[in-house]
C-alpha positions as CSV (number, residue, x, y, z in Angstrom):
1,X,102.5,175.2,24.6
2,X,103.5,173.2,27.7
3,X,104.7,170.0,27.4
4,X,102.0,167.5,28.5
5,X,103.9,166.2,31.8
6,X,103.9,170.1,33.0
7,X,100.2,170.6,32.0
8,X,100.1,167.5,34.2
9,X,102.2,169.3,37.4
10,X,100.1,172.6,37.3
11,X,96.9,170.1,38.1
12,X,98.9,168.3,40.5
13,X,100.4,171.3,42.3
14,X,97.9,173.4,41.7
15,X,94.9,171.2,42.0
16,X,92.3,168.4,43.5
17,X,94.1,165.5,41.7
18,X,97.2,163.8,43.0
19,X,99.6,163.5,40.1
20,X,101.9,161.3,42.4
21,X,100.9,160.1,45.9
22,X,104.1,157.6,45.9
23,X,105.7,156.3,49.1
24,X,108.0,158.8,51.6
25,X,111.2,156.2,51.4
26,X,111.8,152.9,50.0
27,X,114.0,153.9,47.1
28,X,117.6,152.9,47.2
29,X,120.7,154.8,47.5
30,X,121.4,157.8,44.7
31,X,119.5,160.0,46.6
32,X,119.3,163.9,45.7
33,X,122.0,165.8,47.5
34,X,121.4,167.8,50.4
35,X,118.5,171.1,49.2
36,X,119.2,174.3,50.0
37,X,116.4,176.4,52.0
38,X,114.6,179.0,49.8
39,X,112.8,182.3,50.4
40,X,109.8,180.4,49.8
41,X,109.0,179.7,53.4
42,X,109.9,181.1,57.1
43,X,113.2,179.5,58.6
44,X,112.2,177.4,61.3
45,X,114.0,177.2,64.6
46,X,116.2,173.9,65.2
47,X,113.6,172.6,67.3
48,X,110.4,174.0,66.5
49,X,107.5,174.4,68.7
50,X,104.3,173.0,67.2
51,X,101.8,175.9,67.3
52,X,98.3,175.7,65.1
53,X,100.2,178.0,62.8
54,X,102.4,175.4,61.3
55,X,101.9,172.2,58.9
56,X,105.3,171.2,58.2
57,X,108.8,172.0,58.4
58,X,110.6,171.0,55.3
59,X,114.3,171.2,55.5
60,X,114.0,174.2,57.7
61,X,111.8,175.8,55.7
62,X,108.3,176.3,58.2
63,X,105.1,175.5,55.8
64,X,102.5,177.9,57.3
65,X,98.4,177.5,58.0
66,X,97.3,180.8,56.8
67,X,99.4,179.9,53.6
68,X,98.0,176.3,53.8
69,X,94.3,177.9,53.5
70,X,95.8,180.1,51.1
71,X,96.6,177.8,48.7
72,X,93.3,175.7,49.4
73,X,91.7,178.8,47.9
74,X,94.2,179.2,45.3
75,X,93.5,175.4,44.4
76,X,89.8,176.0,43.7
77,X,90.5,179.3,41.4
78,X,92.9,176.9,39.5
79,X,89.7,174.2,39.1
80,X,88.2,177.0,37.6
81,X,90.7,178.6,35.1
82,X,91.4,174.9,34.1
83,X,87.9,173.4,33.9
84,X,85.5,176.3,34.6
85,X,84.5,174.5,38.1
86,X,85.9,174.2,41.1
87,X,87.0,171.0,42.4
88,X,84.4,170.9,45.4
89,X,85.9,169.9,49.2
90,X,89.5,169.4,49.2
91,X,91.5,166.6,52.1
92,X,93.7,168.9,54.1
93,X,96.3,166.1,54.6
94,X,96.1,165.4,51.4
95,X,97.1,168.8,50.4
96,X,99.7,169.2,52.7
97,X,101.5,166.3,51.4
98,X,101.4,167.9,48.0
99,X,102.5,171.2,49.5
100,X,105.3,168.9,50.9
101,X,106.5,167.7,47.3
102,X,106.1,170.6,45.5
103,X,108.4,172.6,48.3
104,X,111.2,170.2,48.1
105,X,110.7,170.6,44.1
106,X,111.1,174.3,44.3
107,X,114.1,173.9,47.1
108,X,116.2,171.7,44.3
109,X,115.4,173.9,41.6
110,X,116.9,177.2,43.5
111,X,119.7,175.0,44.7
112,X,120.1,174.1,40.6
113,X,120.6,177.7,40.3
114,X,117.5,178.3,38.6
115,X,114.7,181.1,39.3
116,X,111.7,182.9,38.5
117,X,110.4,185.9,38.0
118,X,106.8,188.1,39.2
119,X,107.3,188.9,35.0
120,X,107.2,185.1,33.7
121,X,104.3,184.2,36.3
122,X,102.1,187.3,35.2
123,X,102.6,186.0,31.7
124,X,101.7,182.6,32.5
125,X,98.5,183.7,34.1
126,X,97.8,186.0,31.0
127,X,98.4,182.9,29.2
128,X,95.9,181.1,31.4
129,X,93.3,184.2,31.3
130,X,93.4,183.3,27.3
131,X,93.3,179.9,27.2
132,X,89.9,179.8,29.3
133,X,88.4,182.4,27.5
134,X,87.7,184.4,30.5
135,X,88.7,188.2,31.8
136,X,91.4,189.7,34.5
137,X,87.8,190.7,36.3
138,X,86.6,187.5,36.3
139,X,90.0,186.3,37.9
140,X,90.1,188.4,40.4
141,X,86.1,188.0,41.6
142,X,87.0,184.4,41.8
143,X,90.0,184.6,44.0
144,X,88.1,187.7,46.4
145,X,85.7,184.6,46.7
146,X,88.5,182.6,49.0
147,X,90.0,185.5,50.1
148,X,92.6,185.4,48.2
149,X,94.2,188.2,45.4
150,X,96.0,188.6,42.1
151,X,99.0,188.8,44.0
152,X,98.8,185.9,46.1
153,X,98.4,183.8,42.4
154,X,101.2,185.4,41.3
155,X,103.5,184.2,44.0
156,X,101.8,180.7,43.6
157,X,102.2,180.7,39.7
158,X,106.0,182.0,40.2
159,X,106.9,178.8,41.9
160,X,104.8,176.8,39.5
161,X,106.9,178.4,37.1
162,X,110.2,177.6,38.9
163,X,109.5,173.8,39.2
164,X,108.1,173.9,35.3
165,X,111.8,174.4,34.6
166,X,113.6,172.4,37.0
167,X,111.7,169.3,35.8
168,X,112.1,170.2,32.1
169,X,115.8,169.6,32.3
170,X,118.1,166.9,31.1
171,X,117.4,165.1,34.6
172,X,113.9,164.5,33.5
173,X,114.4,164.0,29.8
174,X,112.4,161.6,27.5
175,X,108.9,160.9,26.7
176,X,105.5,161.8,28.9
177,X,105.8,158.3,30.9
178,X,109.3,158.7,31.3
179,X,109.3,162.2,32.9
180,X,106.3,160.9,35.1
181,X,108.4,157.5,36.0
182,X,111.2,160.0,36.9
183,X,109.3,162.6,38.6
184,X,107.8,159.9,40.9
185,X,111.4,158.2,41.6
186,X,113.0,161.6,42.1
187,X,110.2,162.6,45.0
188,X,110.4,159.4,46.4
189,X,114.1,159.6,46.8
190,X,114.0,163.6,47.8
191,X,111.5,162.5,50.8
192,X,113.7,159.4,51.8
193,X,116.9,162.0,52.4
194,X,114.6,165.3,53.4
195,X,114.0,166.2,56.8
196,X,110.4,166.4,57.0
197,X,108.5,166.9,60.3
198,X,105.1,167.3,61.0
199,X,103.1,167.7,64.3
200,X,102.6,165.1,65.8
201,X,98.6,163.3,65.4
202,X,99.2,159.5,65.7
203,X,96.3,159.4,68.2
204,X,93.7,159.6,64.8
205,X,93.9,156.4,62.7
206,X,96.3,156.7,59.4
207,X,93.9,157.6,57.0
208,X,93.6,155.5,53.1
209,X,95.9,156.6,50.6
210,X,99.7,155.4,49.0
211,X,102.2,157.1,51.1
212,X,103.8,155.2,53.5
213,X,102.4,156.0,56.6
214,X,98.9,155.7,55.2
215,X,96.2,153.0,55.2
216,X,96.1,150.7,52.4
217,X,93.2,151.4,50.1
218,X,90.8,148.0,50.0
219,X,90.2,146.5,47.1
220,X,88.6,143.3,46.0
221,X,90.0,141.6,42.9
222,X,89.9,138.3,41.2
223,X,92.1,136.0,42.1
224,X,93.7,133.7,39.5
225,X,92.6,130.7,41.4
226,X,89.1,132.4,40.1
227,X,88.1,133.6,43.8
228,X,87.8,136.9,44.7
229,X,89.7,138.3,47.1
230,X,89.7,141.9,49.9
231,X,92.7,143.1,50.4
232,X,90.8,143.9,54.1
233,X,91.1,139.4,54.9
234,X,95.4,140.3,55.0
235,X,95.1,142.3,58.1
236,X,97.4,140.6,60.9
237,X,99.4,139.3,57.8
238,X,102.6,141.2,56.7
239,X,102.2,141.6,53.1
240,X,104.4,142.6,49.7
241,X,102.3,143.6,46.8
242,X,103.9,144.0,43.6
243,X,102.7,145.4,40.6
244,X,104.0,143.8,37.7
245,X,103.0,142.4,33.6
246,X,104.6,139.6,31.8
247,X,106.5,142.2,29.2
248,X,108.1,143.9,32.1
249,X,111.6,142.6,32.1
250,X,112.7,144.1,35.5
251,X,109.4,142.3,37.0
252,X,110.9,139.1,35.8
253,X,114.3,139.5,37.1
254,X,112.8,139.8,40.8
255,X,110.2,137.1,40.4
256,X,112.6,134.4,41.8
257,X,113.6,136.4,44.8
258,X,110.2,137.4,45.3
259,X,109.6,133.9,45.6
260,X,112.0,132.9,47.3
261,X,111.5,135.2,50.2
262,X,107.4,134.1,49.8
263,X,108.6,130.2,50.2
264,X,111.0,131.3,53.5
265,X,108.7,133.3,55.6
266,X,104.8,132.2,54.8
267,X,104.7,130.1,57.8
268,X,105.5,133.4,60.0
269,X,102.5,135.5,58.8
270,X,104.0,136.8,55.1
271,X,102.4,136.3,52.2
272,X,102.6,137.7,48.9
273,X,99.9,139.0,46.0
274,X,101.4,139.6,42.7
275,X,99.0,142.2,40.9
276,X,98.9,141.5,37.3
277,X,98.3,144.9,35.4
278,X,96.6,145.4,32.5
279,X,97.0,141.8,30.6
280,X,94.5,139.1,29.6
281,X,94.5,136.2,32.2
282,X,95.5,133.0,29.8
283,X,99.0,135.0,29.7
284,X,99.6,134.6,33.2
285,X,100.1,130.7,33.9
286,X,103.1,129.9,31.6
287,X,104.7,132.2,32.5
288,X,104.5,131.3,36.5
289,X,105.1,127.5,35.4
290,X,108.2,129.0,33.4
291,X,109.8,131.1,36.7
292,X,108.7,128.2,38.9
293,X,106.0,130.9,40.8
294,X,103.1,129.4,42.7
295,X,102.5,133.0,45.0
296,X,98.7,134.3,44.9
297,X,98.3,136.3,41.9
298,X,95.4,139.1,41.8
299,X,94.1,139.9,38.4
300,X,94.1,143.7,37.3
301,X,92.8,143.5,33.3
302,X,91.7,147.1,33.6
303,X,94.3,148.6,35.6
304,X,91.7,149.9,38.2
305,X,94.1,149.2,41.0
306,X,97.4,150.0,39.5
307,X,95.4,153.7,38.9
308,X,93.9,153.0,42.7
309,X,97.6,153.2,43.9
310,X,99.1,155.6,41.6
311,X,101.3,153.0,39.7
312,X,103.2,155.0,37.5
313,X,106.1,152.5,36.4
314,X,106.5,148.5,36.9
315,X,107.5,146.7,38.8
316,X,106.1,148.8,41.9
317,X,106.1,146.9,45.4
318,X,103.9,148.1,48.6
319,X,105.0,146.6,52.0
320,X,102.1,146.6,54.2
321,X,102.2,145.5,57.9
322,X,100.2,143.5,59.9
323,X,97.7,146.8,60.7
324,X,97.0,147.1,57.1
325,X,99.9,150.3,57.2
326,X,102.3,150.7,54.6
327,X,105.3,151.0,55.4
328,X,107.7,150.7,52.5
329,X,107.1,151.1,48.6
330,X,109.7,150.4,46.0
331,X,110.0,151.5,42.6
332,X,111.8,149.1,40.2
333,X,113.7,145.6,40.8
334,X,114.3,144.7,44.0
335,X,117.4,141.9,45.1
336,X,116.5,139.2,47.4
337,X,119.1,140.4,50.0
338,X,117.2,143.5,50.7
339,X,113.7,142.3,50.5
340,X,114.5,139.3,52.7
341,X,115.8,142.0,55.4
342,X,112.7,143.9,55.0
343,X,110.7,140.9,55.4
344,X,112.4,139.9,58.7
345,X,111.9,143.3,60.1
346,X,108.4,143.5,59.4
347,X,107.9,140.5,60.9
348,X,109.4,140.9,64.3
């Protein structure tokens, strides 16, 4: 039986739901080394010329529009060997990004030396096939419905299979959360030190999401001041928004320099909103009078916003600029050296 963090990558790979939509950089040094290109994909030229038939060029490897609409159909049979529906209309960008991740997944894992065989993914879709309860003939009336075929799966379900073992190795060792902290750090990194290009499209507005690049979702929460408060009123504000809890002791390392930074620069257009997640409000004032904190603090009892913006570990930090873009997001404890210098540039 798979483990429940790969049950969780064939939905995310493989599916409607974003496992991880986590920033492109913001990580620090210890990135991946550099990936090797894989037969996955067509080598693109140095410079490449951006046609309709191309999404992305990861690392040379050219990502591919028919394959793109491939996989789109690919993801709906998936909805339906999973759940016995299909996930419904599916966000192209939003699936290219995905597409993005899981190639630079598959690009470590052959530079790891591992592999895959047509064998093991015909086995895993037999698996599959059993699980739901359904036939071969089924299957393959399903995919002829997107125009795809049992060979195209097997392709898809070969590099499913190829990432499956990459991330069930000693690098991503420990319990379901860990592997998912992990995962998450490892992609941000592996996107920070890729070379990623897309075709150029800035002249449409960034669309929502939690990559950086994207629009920050709005939100309205309750402040602990007892206001409420839209995330929308920031706008021509540069803001840091930091996901954190009162057990987390990383959070509580950086609170001072979080502060800190908050006291030197809210004059200039900076402010701050801590995002409690997940505890009761009486918790939250002692410690602030403890650390000395007097930023705006947003209250998140249910954790609808930390699952809003995929929050996967604390303390998690979203930069956003004065056009409501973000621009950053760090994973763990920042040092008020480097938050202070991110500040400043934001602000210029």
């Amino acid at each position: 039986m798979r483990q429940p963090v790969l049950a969780a990558l064939f939905a995310w790979l493989l599916s409607g739901c974003a496992l991880l939509d986590i920033a492109q950089d913001g990580v620090p040094p210890e990135t991946p080394p550099a990936l090797a290109v894989t037969p996955a994909g067509v080598v693109a030229p140095a410079t490449p010329t951006w046609a309709a038939d191309t999404v992305a060029v990861v690392n040379g490897v050219r990502l591919m529009r028919a394959d793109l609409d491939r996989r789109m159909a690919l993801i709906q049979v998936a909805g339906w060997l999973a759940n016995g529906a299909r996930p419904g209309d599916l966000d192209e960008s939003l699936q290219v990004d995905k597409w993005v991740d899981s190639e630079l997944l598959a690009q470590a894992a052959a530079q790891a030396g591992l592999g895959a065989s047509d064998g093991d993914a015909r086995a895993e879709i037999d698996r599959l096939i059993a699980t739901a309860g359904t036939t071969r003939t089924e299957l393959d009336r399903q995919l002829a419905l997107g125009g795809a075929g049992y060979d195209d799966l097997v392709r898809y379900e070969s590099r499913l299979v190829l990432v499956q073992r990459f991330i069930g190795g000693d690098a991503f060792a420990g319990s379901e959360i860990e592997r998912q902290t992990k995962l998450a750090t490892w992609l941000v990194r592996a996107r920070a030190s890729a070379k990623i290009e897309k075709p150029a499209q800035r002249a449409a507005p960034a669309t929502a999401g939690t990559y950086a690049g994207s629009r920050a979702p709005d939100f309205s929460a309750r402040g602990l001041d007892g206001a409420d408060h839209s995330l929308a009123d920031l706008r021509g504000r540069v803001a840091l928004m930091n996901f954190w809890a009162t057990w987390c002791g990383p959070c509580r390392a950086e609170m001072p320099a979080i502060q800190a930074v908050y006291d030197a620069h809210r004059a200039e257009g900076f402010t701050v909103w801590g995002i409690n997640s997940g505890e009761d409000a009486s918790l939250i004032p002692p410690y602030m009078q403890q650390l000395n904190l007097n930023f705006p603090v947003m209250l998140d009892r249910d954790s609808r916003i930390s699952r809003m913006y995929r929050v996967f570990a604390l303390p998690t930090t979203y930069f956003i600029g004065r056009d409501g873009i973000i621009t950053q997001v760090i994973i763990g404890e920042m040092n008020e050296a480097s938050l202070d210098a991110t500040v400043k540039k934001l602000l210029q």
